[in-house]
HTML snippet that shows the backbone in 3Dmol.js (N, CA, C, O; Angstrom):
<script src="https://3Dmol.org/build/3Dmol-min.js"></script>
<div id="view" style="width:600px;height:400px;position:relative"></div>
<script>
const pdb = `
ATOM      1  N   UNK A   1      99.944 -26.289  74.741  1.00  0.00           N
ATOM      2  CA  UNK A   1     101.117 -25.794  75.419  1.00  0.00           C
ATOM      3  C   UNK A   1     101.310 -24.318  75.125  1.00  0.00           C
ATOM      4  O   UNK A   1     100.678 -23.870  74.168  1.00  0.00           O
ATOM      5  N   UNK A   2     102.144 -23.450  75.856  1.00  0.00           N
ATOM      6  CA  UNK A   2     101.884 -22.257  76.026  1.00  0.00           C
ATOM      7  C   UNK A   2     103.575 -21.691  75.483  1.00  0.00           C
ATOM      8  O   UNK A   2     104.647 -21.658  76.087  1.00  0.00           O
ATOM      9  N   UNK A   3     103.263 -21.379  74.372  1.00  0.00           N
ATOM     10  CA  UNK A   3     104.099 -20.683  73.465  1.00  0.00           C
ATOM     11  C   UNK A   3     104.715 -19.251  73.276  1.00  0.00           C
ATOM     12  O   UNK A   3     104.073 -18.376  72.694  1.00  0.00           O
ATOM     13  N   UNK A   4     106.442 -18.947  73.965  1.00  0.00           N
ATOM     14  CA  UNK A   4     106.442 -17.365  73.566  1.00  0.00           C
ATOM     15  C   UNK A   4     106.366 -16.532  72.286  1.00  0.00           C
ATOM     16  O   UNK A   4     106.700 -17.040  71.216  1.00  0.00           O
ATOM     17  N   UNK A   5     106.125 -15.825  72.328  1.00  0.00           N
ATOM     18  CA  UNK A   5     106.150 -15.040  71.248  1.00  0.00           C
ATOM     19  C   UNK A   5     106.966 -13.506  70.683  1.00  0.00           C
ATOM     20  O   UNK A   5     106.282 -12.496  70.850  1.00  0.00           O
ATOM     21  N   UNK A   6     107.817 -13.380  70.291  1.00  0.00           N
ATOM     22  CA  UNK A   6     108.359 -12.427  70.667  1.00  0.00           C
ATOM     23  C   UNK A   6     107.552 -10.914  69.500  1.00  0.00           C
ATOM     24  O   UNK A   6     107.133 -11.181  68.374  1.00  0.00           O
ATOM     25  N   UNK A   7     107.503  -9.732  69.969  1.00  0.00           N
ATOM     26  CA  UNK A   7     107.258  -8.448  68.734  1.00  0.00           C
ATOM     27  C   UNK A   7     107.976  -7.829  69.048  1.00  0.00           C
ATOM     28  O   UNK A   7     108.321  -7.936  70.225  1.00  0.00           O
ATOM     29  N   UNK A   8     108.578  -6.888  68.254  1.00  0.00           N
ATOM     30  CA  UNK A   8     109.590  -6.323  67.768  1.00  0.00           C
ATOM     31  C   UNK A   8     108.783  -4.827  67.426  1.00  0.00           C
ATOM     32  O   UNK A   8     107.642  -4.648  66.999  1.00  0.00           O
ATOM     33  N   UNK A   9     109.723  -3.958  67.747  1.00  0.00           N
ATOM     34  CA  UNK A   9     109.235  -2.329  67.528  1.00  0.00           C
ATOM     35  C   UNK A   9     109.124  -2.631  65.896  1.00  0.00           C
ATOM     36  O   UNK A   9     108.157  -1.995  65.477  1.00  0.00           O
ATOM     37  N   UNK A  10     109.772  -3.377  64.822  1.00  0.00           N
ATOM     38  CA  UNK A  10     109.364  -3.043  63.478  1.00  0.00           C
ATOM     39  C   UNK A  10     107.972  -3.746  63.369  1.00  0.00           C
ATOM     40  O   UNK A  10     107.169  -3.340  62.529  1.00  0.00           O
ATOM     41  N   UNK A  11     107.550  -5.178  64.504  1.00  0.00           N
ATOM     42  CA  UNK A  11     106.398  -5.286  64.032  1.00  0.00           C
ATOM     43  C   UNK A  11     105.613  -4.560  64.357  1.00  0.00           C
ATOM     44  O   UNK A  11     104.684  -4.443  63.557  1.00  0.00           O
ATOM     45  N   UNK A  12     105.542  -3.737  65.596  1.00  0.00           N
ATOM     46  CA  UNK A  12     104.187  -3.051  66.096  1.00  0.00           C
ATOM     47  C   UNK A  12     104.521  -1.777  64.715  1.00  0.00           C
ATOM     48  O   UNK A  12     103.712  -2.015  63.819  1.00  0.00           O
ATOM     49  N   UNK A  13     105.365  -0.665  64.360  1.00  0.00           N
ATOM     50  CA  UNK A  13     105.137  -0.213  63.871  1.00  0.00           C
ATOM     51  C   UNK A  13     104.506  -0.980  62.531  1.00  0.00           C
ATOM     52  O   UNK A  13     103.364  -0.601  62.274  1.00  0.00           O
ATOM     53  N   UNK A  14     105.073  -2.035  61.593  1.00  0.00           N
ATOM     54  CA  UNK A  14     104.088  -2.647  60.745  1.00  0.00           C
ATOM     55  C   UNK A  14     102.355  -2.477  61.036  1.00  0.00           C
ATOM     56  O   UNK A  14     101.426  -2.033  60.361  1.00  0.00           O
ATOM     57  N   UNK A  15     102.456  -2.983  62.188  1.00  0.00           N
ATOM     58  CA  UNK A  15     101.135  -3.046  62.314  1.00  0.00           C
ATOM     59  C   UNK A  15     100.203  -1.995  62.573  1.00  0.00           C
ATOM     60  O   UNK A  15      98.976  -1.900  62.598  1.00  0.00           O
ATOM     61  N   UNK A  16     101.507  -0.981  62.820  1.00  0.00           N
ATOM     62  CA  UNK A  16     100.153   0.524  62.811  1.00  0.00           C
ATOM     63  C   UNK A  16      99.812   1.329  61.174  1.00  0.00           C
ATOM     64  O   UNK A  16      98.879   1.912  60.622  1.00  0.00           O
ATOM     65  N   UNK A  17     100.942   0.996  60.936  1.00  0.00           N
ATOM     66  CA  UNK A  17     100.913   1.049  59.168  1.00  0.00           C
ATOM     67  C   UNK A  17      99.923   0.042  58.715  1.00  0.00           C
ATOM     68  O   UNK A  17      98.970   0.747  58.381  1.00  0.00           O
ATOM     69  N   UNK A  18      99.609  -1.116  58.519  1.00  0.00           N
ATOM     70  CA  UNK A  18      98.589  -1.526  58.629  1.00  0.00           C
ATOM     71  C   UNK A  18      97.151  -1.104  58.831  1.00  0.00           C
ATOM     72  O   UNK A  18      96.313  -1.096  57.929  1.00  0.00           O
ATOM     73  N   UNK A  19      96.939  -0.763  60.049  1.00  0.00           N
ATOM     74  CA  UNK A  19      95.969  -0.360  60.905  1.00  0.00           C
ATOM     75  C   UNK A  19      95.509   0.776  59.948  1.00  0.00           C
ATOM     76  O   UNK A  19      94.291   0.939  59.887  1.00  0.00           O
ATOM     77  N   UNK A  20      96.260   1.549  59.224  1.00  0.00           N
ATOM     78  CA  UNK A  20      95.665   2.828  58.788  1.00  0.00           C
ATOM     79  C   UNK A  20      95.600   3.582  60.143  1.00  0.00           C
ATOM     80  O   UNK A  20      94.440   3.975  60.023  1.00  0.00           O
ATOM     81  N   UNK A  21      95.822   3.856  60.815  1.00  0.00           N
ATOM     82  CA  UNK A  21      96.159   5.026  61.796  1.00  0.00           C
ATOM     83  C   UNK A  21      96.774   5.730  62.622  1.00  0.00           C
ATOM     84  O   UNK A  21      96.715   6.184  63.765  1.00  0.00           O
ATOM     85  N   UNK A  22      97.664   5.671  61.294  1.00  0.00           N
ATOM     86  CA  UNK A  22      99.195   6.433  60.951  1.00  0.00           C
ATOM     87  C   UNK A  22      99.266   7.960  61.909  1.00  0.00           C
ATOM     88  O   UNK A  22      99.991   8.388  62.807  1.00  0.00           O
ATOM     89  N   UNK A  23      98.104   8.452  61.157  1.00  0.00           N
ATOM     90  CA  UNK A  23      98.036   9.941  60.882  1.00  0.00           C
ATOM     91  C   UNK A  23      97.306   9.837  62.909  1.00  0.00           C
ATOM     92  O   UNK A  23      97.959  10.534  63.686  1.00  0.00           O
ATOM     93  N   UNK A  24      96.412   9.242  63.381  1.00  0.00           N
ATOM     94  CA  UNK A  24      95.968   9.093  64.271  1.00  0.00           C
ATOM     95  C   UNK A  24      97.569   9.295  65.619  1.00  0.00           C
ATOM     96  O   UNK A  24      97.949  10.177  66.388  1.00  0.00           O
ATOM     97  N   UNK A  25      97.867   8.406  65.370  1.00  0.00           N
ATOM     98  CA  UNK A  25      99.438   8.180  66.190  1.00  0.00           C
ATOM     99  C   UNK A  25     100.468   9.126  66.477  1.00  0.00           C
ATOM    100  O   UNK A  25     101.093   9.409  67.499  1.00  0.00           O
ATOM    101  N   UNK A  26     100.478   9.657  64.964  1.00  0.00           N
ATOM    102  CA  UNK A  26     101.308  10.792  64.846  1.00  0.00           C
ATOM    103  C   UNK A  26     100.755  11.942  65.368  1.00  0.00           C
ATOM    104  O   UNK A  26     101.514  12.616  66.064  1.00  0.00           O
ATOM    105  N   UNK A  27      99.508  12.383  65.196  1.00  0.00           N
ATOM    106  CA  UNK A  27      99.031  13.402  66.123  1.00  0.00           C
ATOM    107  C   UNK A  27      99.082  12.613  67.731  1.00  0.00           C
ATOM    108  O   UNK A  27      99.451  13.384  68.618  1.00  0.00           O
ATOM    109  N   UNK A  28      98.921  11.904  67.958  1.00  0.00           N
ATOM    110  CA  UNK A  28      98.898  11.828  69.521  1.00  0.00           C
ATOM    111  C   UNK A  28     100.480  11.876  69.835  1.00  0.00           C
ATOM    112  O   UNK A  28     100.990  12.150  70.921  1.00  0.00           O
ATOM    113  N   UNK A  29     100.978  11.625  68.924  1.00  0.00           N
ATOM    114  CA  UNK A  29     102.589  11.772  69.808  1.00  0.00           C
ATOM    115  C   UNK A  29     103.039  13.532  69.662  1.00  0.00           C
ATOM    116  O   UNK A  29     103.475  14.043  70.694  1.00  0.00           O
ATOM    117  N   UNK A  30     102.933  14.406  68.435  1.00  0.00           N
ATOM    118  CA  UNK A  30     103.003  15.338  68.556  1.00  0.00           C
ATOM    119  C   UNK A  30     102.514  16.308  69.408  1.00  0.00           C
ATOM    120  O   UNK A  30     103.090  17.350  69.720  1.00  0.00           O
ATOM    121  N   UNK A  31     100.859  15.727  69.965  1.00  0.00           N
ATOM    122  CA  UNK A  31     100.212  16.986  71.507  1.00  0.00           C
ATOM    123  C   UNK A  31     101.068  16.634  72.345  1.00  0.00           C
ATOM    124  O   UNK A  31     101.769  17.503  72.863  1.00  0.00           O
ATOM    125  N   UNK A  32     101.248  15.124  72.727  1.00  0.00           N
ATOM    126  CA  UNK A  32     102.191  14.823  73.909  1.00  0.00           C
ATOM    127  C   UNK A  32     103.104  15.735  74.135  1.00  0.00           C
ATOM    128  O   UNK A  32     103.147  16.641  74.967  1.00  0.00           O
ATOM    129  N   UNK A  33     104.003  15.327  73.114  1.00  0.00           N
ATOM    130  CA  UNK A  33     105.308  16.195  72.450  1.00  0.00           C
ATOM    131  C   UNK A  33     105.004  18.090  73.094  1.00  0.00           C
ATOM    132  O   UNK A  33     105.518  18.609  74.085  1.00  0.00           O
ATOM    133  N   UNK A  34     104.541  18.386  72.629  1.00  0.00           N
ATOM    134  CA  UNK A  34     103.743  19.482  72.723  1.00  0.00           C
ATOM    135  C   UNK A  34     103.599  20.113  74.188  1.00  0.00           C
ATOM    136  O   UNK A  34     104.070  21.146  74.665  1.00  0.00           O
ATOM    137  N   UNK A  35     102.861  19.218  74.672  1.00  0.00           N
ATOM    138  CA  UNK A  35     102.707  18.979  76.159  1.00  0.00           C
ATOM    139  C   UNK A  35     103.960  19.344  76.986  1.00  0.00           C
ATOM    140  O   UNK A  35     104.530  20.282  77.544  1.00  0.00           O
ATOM    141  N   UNK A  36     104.028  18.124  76.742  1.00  0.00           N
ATOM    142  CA  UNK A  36     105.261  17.937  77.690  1.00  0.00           C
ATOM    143  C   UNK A  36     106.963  18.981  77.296  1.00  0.00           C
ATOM    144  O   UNK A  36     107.867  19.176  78.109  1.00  0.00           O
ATOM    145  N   UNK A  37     106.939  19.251  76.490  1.00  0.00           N
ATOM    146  CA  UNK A  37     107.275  20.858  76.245  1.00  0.00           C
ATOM    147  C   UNK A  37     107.118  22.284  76.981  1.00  0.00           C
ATOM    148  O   UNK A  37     107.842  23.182  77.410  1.00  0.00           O
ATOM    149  N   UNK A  38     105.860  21.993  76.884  1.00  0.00           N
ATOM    150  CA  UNK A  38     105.548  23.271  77.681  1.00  0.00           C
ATOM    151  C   UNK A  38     105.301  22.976  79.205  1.00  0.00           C
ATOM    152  O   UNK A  38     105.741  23.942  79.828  1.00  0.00           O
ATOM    153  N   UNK A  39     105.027  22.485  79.652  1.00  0.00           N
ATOM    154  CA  UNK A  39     105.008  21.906  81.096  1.00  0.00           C
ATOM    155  C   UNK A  39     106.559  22.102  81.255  1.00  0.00           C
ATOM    156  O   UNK A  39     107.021  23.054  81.884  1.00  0.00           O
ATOM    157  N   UNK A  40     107.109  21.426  80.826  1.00  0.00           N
ATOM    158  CA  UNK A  40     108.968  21.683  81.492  1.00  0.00           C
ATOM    159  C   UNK A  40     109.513  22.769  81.406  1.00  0.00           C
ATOM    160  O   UNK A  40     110.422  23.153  82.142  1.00  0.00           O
ATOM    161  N   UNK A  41     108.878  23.560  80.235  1.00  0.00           N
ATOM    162  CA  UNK A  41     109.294  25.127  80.133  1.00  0.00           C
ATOM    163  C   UNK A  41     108.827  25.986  81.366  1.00  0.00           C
ATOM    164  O   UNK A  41     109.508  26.851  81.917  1.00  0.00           O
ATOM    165  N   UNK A  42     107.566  25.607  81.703  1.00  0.00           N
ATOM    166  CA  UNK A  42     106.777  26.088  82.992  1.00  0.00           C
ATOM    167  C   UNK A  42     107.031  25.652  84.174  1.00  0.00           C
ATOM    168  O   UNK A  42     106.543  26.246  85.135  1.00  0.00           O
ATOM    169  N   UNK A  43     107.872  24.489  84.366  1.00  0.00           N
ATOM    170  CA  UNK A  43     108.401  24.244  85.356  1.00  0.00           C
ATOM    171  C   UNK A  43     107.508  23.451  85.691  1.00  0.00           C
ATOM    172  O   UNK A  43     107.309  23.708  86.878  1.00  0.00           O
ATOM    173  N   UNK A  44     106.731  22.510  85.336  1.00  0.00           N
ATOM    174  CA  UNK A  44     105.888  21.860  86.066  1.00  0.00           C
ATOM    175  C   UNK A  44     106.312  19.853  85.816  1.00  0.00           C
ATOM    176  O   UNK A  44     106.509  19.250  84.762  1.00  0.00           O
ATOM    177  N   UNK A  45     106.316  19.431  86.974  1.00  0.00           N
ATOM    178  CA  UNK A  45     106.935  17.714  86.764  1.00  0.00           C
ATOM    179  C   UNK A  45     105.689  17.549  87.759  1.00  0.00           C
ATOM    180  O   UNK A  45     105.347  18.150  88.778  1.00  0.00           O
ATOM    181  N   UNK A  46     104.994  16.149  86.807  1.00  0.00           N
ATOM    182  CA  UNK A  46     103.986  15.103  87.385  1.00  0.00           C
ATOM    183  C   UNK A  46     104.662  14.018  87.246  1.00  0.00           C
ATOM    184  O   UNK A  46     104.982  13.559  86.150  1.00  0.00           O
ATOM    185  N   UNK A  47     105.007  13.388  88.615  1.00  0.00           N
ATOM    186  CA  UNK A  47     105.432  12.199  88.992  1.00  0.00           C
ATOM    187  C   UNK A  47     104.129  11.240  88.774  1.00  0.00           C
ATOM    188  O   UNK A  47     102.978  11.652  88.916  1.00  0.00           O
ATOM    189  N   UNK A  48     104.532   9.657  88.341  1.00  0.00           N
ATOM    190  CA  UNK A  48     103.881   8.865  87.495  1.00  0.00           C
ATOM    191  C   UNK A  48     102.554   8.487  88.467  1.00  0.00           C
ATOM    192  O   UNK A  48     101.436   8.541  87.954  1.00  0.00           O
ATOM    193  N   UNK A  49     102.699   8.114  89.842  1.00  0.00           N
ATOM    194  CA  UNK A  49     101.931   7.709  90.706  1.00  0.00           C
ATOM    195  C   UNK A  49     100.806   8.881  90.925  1.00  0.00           C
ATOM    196  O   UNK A  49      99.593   8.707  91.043  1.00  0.00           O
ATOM    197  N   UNK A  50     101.554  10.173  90.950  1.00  0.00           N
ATOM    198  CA  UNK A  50     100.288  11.456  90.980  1.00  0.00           C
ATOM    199  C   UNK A  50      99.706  11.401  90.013  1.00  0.00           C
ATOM    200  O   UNK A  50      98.518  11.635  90.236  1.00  0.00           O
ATOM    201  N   UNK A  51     100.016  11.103  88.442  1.00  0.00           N
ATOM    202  CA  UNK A  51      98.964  10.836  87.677  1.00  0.00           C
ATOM    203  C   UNK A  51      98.362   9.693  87.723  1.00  0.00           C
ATOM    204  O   UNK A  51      97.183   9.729  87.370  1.00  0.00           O
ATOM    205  N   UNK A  52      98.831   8.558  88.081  1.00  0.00           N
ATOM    206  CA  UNK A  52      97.855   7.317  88.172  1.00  0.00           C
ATOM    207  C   UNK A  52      96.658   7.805  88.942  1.00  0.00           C
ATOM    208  O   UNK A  52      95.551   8.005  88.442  1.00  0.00           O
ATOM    209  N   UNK A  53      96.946   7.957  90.064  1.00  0.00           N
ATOM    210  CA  UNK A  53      96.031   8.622  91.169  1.00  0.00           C
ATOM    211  C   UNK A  53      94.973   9.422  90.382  1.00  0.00           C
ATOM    212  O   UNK A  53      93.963   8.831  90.000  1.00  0.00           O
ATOM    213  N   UNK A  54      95.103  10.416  90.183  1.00  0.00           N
ATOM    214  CA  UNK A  54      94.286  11.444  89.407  1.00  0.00           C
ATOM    215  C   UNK A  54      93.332  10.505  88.243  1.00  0.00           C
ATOM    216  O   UNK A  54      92.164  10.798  87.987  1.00  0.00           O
ATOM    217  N   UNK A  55      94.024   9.408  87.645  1.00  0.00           N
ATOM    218  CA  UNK A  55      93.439   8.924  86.240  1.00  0.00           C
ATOM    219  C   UNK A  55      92.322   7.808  86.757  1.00  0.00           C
ATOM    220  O   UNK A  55      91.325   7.477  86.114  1.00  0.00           O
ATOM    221  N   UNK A  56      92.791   7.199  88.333  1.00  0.00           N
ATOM    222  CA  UNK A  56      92.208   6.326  89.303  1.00  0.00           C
ATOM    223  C   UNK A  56      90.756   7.119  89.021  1.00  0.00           C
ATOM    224  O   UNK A  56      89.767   7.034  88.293  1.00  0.00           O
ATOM    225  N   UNK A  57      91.371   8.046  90.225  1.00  0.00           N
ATOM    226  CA  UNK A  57      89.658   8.866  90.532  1.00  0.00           C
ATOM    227  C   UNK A  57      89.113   9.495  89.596  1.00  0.00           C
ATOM    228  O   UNK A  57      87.941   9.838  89.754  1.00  0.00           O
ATOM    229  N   UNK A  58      89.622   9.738  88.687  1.00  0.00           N
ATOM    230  CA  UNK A  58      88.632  10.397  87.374  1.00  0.00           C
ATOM    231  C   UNK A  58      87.659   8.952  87.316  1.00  0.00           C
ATOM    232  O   UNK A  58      86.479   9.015  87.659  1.00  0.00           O
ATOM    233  N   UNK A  59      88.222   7.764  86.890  1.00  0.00           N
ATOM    234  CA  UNK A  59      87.234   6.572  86.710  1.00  0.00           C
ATOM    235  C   UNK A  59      86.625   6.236  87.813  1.00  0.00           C
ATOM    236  O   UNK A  59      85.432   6.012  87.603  1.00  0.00           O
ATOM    237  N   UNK A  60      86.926   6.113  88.845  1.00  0.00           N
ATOM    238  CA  UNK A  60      85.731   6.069  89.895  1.00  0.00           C
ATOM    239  C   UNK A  60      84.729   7.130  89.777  1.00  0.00           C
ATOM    240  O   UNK A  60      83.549   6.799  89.894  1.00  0.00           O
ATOM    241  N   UNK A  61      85.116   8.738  89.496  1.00  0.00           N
ATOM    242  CA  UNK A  61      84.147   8.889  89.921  1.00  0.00           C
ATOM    243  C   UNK A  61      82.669   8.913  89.336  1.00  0.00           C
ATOM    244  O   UNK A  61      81.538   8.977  89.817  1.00  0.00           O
ATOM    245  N   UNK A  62      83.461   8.797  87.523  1.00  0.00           N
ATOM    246  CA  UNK A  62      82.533   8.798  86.791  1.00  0.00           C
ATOM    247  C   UNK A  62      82.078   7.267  86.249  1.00  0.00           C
ATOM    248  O   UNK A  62      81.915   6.963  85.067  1.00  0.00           O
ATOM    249  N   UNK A  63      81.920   6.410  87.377  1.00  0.00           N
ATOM    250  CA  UNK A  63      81.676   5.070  87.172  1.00  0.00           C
ATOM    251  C   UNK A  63      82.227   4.126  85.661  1.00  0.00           C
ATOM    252  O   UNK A  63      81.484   3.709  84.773  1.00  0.00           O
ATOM    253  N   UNK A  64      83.529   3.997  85.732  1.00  0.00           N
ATOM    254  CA  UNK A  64      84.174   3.677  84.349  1.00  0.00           C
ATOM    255  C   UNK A  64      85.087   2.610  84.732  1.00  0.00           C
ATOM    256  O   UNK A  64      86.138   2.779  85.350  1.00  0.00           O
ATOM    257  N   UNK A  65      84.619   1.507  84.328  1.00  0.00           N
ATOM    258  CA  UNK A  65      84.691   0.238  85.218  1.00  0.00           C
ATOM    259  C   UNK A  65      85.873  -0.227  84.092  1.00  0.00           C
ATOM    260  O   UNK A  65      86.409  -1.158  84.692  1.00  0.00           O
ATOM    261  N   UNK A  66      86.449  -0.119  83.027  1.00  0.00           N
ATOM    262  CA  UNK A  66      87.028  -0.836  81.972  1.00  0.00           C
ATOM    263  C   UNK A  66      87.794   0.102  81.394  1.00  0.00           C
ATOM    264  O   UNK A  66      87.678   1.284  81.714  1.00  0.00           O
ATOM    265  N   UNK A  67      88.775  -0.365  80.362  1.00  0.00           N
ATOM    266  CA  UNK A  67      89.749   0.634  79.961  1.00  0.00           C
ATOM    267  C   UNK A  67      88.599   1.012  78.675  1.00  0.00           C
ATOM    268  O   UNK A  67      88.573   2.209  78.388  1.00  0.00           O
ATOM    269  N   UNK A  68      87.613   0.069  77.848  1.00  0.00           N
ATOM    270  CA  UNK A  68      86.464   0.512  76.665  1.00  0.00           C
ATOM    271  C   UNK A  68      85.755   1.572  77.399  1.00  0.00           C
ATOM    272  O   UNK A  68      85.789   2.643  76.792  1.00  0.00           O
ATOM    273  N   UNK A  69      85.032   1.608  78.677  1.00  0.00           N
ATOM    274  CA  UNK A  69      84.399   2.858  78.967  1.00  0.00           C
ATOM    275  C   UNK A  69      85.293   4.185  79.098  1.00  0.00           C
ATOM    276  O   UNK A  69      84.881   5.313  78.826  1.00  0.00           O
ATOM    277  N   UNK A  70      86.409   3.917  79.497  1.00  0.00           N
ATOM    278  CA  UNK A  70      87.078   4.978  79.366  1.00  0.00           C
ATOM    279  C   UNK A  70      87.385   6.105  78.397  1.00  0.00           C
ATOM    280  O   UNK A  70      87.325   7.334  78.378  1.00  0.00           O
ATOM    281  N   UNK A  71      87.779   5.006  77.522  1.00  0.00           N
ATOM    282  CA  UNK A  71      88.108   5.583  75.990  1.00  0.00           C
ATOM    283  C   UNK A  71      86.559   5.720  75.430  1.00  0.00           C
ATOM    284  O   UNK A  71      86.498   6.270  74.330  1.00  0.00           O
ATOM    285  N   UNK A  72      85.699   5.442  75.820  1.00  0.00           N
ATOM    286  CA  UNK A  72      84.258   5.683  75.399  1.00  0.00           C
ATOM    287  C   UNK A  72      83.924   7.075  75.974  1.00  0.00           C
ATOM    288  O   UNK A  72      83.162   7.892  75.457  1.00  0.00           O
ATOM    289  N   UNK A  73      84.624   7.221  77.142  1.00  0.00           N
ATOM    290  CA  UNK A  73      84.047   8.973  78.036  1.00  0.00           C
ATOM    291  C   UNK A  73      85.263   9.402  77.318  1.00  0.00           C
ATOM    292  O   UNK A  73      84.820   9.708  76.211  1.00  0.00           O
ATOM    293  N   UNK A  74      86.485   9.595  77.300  1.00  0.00           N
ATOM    294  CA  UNK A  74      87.080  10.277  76.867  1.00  0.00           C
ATOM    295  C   UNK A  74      86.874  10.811  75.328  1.00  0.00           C
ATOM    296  O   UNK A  74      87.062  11.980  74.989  1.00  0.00           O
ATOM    297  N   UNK A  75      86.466   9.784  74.484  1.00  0.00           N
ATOM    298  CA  UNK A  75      85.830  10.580  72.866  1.00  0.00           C
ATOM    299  C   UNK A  75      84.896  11.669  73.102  1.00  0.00           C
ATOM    300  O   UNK A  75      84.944  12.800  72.618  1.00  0.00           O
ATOM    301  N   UNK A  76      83.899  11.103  74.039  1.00  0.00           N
ATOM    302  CA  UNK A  76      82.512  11.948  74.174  1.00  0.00           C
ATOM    303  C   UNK A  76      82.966  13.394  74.953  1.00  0.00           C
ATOM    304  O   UNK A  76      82.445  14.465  74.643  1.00  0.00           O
ATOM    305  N   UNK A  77      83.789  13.299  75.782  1.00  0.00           N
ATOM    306  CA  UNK A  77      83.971  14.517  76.321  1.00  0.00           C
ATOM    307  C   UNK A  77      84.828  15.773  76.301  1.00  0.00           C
ATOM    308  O   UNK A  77      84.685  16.954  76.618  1.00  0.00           O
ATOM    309  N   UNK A  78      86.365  14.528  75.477  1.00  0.00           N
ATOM    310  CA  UNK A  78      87.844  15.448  75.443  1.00  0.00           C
ATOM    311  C   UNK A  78      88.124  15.976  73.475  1.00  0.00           C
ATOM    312  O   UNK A  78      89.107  16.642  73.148  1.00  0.00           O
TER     313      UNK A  78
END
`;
const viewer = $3Dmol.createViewer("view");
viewer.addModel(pdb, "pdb");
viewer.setStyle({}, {cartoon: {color: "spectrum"}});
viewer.zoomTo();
viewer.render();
</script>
């Protein structure tokens, strides 16, 4: 039988504490941070669908069939 389960923002954070990649997280939220800072200072807004779009055809075009190949081209390249 098919059981809910509920998680809780203290468990996922547990579990990145866990994970050991604390320091990993925290830098990705700080470029964001970062980012998206300066883009609004510059006046620039990407609506969610124009980036889907864009993130679409990046994986088509570079044949990236899965969210693992993705994150597999994105290490190798970004």
């Amino acid at each position: 039988m098919s059981q809910s389960i509920t998680i809780t923002a203290e468990d996922i954070l547990n579990q990145v504490k866990l994970s050991l990649k604390t320091s990993e997280l925290t830098e990705g939220i700080i470029t964001r941070k970062i980012i998206m800072d300066a883009a609004q200072e510059a006046g620039i807004k990407v609506e969610t669908e124009e980036l889907q779009k864009a993130a679409d055809t990046m994986r088509f075009v570079n044949k990236l069939h899965s969210a693992q190949e993705t994150f597999a081209w994105l290490e190798k390249h970004c």
